[in-house]
MIVEX-280527 format. One record per residue (C-alpha): residue in one letter; z, y, x. Coordinates in nm, 3 decimals, padded with zeros to 5 digits. Layout:
<residuo->A&up->Z&north->Y&east->X>
...
This chain:
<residuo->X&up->20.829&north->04.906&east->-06.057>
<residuo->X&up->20.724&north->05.047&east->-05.724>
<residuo->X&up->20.772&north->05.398&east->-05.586>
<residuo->X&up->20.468&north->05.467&east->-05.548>
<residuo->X&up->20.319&north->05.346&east->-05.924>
<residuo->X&up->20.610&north->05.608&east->-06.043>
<residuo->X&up->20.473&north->05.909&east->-05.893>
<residuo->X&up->20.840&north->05.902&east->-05.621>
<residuo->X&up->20.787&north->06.189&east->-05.347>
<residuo->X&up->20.699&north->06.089&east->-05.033>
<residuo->X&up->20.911&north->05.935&east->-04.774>
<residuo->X&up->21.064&north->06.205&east->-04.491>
<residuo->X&up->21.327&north->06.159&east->-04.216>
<residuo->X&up->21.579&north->06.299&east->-04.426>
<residuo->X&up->21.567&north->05.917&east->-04.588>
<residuo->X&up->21.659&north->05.729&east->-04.259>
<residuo->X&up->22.025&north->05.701&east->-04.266>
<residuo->X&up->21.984&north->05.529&east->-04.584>
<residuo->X&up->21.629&north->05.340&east->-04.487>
<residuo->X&up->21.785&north->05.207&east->-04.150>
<residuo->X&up->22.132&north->05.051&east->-04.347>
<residuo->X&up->21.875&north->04.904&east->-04.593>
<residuo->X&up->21.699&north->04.744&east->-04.376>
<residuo->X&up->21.943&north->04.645&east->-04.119>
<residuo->X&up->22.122&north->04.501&east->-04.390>
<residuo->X&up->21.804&north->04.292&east->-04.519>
<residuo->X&up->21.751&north->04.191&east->-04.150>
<residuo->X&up->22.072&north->04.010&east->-04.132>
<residuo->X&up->22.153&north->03.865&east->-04.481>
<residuo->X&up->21.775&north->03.750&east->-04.489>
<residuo->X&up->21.784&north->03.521&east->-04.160>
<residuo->X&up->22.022&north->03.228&east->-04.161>
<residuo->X&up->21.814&north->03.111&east->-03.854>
<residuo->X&up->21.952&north->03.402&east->-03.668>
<residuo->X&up->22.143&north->03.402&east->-03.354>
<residuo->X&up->22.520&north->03.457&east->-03.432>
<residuo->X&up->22.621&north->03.788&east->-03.412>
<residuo->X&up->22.948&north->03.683&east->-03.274>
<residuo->X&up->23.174&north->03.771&east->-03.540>
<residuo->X&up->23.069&north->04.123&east->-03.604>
<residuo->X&up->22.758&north->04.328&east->-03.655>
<residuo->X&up->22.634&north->04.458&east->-03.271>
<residuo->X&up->22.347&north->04.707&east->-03.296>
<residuo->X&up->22.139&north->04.845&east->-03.032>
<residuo->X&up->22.226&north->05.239&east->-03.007>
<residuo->X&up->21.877&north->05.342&east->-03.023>
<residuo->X&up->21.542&north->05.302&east->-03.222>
<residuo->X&up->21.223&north->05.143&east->-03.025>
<residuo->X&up->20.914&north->05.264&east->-03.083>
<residuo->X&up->20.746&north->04.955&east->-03.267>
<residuo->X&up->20.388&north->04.818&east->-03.165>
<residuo->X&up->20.104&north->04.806&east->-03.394>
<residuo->X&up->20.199&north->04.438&east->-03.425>
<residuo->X&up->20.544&north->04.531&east->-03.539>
<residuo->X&up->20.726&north->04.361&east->-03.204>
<residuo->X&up->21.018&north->04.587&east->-03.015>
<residuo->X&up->20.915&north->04.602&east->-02.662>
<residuo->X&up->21.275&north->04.645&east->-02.433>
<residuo->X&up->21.064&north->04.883&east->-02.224>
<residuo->X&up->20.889&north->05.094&east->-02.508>
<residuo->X&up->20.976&north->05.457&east->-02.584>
<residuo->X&up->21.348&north->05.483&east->-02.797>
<residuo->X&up->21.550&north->05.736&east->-02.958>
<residuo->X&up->21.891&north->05.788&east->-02.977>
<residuo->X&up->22.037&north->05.680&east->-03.287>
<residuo->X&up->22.153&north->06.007&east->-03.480>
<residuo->X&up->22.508&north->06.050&east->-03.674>
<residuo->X&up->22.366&north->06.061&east->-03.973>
<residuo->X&up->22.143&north->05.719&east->-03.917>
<residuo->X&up->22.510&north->05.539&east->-03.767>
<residuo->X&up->22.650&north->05.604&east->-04.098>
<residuo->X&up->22.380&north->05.484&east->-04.284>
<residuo->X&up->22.384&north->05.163&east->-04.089>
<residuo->X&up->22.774&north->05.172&east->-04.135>
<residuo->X&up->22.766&north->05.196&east->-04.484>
<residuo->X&up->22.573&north->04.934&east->-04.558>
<residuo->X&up->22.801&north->04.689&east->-04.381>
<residuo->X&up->23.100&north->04.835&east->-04.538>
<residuo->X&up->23.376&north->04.728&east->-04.502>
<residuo->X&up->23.202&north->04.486&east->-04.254>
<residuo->X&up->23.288&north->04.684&east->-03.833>
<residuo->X&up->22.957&north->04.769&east->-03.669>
<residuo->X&up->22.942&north->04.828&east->-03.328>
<residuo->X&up->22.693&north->05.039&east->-03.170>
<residuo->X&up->22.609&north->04.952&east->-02.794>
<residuo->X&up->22.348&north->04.981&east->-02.511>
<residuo->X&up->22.044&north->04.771&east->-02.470>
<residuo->X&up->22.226&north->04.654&east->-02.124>
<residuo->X&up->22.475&north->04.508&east->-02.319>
<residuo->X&up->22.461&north->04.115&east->-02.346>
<residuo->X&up->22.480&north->03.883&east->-02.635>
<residuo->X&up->22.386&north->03.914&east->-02.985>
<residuo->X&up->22.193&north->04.224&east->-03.089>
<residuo->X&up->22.033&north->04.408&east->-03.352>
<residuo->X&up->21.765&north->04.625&east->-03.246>
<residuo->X&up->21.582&north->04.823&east->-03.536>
<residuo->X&up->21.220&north->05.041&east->-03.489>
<residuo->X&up->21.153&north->05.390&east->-03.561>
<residuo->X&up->21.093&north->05.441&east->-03.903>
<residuo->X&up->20.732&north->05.475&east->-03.960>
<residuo->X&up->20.668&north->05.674&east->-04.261>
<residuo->X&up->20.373&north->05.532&east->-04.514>
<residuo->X&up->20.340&north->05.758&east->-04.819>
<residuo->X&up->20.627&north->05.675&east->-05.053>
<residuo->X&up->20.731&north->05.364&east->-04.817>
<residuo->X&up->20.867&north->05.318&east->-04.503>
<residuo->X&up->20.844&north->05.077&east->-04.247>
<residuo->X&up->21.090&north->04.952&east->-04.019>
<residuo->X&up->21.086&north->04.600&east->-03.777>
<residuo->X&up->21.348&north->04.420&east->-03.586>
<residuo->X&up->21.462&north->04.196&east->-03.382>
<residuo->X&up->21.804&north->03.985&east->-03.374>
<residuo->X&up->21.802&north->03.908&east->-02.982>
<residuo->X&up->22.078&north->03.687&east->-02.867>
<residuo->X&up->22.050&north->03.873&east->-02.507>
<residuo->X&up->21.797&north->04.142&east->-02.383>
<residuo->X&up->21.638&north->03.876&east->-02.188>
<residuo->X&up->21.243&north->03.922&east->-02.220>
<residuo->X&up->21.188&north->03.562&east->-02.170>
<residuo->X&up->21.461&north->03.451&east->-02.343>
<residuo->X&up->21.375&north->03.180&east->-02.625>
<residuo->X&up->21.613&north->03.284&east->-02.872>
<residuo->X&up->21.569&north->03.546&east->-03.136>
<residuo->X&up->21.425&north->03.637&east->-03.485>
<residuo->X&up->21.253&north->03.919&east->-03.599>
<residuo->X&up->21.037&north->04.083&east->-03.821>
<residuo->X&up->20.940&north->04.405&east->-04.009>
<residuo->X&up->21.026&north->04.504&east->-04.376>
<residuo->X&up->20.854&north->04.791&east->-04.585>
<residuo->X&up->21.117&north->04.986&east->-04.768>
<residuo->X&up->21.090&north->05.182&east->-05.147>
<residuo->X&up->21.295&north->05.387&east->-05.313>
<residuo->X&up->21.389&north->05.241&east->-05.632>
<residuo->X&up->21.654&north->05.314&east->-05.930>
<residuo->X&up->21.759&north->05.588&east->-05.617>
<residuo->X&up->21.810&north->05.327&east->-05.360>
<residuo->X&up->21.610&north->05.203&east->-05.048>
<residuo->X&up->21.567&north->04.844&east->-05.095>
<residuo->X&up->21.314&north->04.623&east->-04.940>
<residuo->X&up->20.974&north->04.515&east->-05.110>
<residuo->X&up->20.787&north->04.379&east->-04.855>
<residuo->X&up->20.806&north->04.130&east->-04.599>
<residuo->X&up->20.557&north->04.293&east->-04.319>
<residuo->X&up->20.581&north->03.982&east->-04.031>
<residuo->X&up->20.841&north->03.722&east->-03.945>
<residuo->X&up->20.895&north->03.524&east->-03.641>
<residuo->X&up->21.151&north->03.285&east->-03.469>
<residuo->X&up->21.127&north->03.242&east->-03.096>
């Protein structure tokens, strides 16, 4: 049963620690065709400002990732070591979106990059919507998914 057919309050930014770890999570365990992410989980330290096509332009608007939205991320790796870095850092990354808030859901893409190498023919990605259900964020819908 959806969040939305059981009357669930809408979504607010207050949810994105546990949103982000949700989906970051979902990214990951959901793509075997991913690149390796070397041994441990390497996330980009900031959230990119999605298109309307759900892709994670290196040179779009970001945000800093907040404490609140590391732990989330961290928690749902547990006991699993995450390791927040720059997007000048090479290799394997996850890079997530900005939330985008849709009623009672919420949206977030990403991309597994294995370097931040526009033309680089080597990554997955994707966007996932999000719902609160039995008091977790879990993901209900597969948005878009691509391998390059």
């Amino acid at each position: 049963m959806s969040a939305e057919s059981t009357g669930a309050p809408e979504a607010t930014s207050t949810d994105f620690p546990e949103v982000l770890g949700a989906a970051a999570r979902a990214a990951t365990a959901s793509r075997s065709n991913a690149p390796a992410l070397a041994g441990h989980i390497q996330v980009a330290d900031v959230l990119i400002e999605p298109t309307e096509m759900w892709s994670l332009p290196l040179g779009a608007p970001n945000v800093p990732l907040s404490d609140a939205e590391r732990a989330g991320i961290e928690a749902a790796y547990s006991p699993f070591p995450i390791y927040f870095e720059q997007l000048s850092t090479d290799g394997p990354m996850l890079l997530l979106s900005q939330p985008v808030i849709q009623g009672t859901s919420v949206v977030v893409a990403y991309e597994i990059r294995c370097g931040l190498d526009p033309g680089a023919m080597c990554a997955v990605g994707g966007a996932f919507r999000l719902e609160k259900l039995d008091g977790d964020w879990a993901t209900t819908e597969t948005i878009s998914e691509w391998i390059s």
